[in-house]
C-alpha positions as MATLAB code, in Angstrom:
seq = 'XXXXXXXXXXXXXXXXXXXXXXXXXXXXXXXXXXXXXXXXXXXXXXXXXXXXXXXXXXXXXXXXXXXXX';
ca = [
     117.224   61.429   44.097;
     116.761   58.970   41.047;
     119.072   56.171   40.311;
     120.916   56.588   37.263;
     120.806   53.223   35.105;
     124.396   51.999   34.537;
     125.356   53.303   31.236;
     127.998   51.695   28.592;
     129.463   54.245   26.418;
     130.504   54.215   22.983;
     132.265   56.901   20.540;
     131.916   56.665   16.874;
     135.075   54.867   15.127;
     135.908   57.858   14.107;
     136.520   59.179   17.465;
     138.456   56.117   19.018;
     141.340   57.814   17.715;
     143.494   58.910   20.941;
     144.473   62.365   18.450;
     140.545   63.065   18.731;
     139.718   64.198   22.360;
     136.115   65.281   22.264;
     133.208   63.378   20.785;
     129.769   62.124   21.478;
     128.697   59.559   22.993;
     126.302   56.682   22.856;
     124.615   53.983   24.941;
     122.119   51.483   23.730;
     122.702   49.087   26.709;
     119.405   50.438   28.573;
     116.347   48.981   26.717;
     113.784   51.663   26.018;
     116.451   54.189   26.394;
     119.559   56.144   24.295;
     121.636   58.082   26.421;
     124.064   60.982   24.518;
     126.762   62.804   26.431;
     130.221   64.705   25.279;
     133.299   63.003   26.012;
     134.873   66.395   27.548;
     131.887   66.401   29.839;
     130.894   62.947   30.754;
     128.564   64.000   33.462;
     126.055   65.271   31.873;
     123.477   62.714   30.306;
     120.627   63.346   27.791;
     118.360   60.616   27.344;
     115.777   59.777   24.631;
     113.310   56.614   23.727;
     114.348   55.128   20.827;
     111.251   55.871   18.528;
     113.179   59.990   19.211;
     116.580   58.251   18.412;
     115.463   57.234   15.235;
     113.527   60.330   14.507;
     116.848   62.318   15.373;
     118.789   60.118   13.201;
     117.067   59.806   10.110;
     117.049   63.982   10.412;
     120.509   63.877   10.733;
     121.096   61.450    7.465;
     118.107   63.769    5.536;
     120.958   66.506    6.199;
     118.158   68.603    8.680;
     121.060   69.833   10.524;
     123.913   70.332    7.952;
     125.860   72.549    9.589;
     127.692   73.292    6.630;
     124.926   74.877    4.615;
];
């Protein structure tokens, strides 16, 4: 079995409010690494380099996956 590096999550500001009970997750605290997970299911971990972070999230701010539309 792998060790699992020792993870400090975040939530979005927008999530720290207690009304809010699910949202995603971050942690930059790894170097080389950005791990996602949901707050309703905390055990499950996906992890990306951060050249894919930064592809992911300049998609996301280009509007690539505006649910919306």
């Amino acid at each position: 079995m792998s060790h699992r590096p020792d993870f400090t999550f975040v939530s979005a500001s927008a999530c720290r409010d207690k009304r809010v009970n699910n949202c995603p997750q971050i942690a930059v605290n790894v170097p080389g690494v950005v791990a996602l997970r949901d707050s309703e299911r905390p055990e499950t971990i996906v992890t990306m380099t951060e050249d894919a972070w930064r592809t992911l999230t300049d998609a996301v701010k280009a509007g690539e996956f505006d649910l919306s539309a």
